[in-house]
mmCIF file of the C-alpha atoms, coordinates in Angstrom:
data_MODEL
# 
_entry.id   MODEL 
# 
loop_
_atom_site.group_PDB 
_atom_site.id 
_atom_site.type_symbol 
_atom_site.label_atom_id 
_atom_site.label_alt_id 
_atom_site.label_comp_id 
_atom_site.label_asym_id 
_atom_site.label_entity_id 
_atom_site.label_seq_id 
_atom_site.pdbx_PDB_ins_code 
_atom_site.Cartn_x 
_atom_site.Cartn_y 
_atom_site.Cartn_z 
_atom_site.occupancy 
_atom_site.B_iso_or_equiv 
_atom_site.pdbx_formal_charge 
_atom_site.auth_seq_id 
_atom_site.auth_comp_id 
_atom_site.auth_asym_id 
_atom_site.auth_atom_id 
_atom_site.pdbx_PDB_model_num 
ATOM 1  C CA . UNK A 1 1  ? -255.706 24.774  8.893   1.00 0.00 ? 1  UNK A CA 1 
ATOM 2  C CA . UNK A 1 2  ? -256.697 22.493  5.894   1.00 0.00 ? 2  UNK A CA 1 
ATOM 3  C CA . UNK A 1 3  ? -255.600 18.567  5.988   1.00 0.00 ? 3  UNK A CA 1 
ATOM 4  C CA . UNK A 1 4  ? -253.199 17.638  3.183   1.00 0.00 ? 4  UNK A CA 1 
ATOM 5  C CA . UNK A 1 5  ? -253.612 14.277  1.113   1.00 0.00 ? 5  UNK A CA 1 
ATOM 6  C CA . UNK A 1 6  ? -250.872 11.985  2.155   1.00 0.00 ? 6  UNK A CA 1 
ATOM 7  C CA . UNK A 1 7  ? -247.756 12.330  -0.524  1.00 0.00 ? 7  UNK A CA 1 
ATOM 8  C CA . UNK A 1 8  ? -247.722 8.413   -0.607  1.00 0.00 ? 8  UNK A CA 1 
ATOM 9  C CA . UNK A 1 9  ? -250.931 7.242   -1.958  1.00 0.00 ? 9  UNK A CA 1 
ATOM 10 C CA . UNK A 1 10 ? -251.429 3.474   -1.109  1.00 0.00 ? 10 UNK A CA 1 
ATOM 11 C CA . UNK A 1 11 ? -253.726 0.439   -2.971  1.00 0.00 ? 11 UNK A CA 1 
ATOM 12 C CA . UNK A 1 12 ? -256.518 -1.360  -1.157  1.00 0.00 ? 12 UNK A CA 1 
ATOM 13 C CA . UNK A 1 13 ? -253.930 -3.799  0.307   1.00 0.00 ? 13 UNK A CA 1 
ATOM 14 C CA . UNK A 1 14 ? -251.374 -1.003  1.745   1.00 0.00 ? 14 UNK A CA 1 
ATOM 15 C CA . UNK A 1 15 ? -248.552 -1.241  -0.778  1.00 0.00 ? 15 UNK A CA 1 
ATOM 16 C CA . UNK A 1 16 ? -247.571 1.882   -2.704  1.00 0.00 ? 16 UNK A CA 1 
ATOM 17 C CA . UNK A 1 17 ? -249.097 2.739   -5.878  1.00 0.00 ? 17 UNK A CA 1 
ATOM 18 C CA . UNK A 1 18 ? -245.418 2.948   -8.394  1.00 0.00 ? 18 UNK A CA 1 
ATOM 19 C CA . UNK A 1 19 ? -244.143 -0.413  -6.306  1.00 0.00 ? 19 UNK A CA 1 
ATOM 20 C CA . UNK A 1 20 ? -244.687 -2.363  -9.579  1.00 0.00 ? 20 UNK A CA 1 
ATOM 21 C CA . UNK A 1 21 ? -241.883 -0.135  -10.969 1.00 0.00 ? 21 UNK A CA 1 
ATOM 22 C CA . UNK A 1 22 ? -239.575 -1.361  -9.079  1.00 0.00 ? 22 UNK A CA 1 
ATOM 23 C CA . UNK A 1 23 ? -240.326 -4.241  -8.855  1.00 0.00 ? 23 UNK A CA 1 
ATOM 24 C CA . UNK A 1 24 ? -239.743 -4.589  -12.505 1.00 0.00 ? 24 UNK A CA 1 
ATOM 25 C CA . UNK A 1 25 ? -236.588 -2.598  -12.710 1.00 0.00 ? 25 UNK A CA 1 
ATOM 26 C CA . UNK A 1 26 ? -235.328 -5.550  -10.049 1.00 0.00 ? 26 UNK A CA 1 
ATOM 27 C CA . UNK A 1 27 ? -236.090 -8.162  -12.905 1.00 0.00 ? 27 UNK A CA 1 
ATOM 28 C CA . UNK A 1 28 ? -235.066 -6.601  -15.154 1.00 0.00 ? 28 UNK A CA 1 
ATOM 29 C CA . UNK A 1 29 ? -231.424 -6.187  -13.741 1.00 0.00 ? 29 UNK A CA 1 
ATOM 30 C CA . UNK A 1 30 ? -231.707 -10.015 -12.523 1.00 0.00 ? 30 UNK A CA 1 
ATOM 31 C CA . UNK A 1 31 ? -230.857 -10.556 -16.064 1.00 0.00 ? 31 UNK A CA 1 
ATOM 32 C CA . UNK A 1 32 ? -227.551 -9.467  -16.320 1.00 0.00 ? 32 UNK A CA 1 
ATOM 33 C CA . UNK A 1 33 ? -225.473 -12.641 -14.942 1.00 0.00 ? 33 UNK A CA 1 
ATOM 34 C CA . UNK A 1 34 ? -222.480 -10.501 -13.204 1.00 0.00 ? 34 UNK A CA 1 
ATOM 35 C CA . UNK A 1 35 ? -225.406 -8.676  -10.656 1.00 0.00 ? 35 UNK A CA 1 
ATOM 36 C CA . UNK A 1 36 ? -227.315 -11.747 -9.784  1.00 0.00 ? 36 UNK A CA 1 
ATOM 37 C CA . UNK A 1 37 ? -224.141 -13.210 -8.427  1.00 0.00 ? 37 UNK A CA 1 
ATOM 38 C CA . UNK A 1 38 ? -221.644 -10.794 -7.189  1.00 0.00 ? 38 UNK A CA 1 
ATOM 39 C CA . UNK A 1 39 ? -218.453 -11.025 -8.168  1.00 0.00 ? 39 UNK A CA 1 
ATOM 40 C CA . UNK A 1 40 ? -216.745 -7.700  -7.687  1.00 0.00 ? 40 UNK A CA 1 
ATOM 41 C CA . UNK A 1 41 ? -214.695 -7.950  -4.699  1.00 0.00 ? 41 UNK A CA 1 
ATOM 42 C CA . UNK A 1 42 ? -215.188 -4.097  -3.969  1.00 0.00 ? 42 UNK A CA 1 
ATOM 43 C CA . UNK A 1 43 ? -218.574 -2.473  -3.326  1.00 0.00 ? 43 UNK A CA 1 
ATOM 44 C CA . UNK A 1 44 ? -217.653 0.387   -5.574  1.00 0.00 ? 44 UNK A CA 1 
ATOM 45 C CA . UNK A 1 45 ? -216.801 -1.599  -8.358  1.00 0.00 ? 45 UNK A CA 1 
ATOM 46 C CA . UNK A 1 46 ? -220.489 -3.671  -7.838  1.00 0.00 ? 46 UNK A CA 1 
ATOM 47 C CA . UNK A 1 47 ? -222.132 -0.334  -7.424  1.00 0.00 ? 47 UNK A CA 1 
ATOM 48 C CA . UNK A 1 48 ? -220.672 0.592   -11.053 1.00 0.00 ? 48 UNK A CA 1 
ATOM 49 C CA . UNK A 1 49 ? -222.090 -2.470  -12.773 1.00 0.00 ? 49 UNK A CA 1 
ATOM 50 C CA . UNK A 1 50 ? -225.328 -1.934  -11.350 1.00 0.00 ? 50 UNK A CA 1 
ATOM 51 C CA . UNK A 1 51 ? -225.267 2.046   -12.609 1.00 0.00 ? 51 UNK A CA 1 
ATOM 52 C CA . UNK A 1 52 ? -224.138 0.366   -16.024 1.00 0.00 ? 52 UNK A CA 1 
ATOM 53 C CA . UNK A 1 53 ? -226.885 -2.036  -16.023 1.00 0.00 ? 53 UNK A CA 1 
ATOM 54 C CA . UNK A 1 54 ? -229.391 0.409   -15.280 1.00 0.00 ? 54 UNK A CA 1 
ATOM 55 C CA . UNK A 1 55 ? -228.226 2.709   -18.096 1.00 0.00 ? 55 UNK A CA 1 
ATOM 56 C CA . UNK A 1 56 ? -228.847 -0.582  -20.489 1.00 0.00 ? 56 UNK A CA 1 
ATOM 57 C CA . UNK A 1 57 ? -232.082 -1.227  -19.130 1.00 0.00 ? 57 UNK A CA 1 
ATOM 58 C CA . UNK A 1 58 ? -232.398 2.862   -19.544 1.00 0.00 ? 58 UNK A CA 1 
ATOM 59 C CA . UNK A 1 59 ? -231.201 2.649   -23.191 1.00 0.00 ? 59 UNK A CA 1 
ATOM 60 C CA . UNK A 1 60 ? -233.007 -0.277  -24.198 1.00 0.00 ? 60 UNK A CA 1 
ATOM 61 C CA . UNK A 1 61 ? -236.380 0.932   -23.454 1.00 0.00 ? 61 UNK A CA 1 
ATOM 62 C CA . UNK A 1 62 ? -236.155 4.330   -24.934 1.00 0.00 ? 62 UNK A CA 1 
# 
């Protein structure tokens, strides 16, 4: 039976390869003042604003 390549290719330090993009995707949603400190009482309501400020970030870099 043949070996398969690992689905999860790693750098010469052991993080992922794509970790960068989320990394950035983090900063980027550091910019929007209501996520960095949360102020929704409700998770659902916190969950929202992050879904709207990913569609931003989405829409702004289209």
């Amino acid at each position: 039976m043949p070996l398969r390549k690992k689905k999860c290719q790693r750098t010469q330090d052991g993080r992922p390869l794509r970790r960068w993009k989320i990394e950035r995707l983090f900063a980027w949603l550091k910019n929007f003042r209501r996520l960095t400190s949360r102020w929704e009482r409700y998770a659902v309501n916190f969950l929202g604003m992050v879904q709207l400020g990913c569609g931003l970030i989405l829409l702004r870099h289209l």
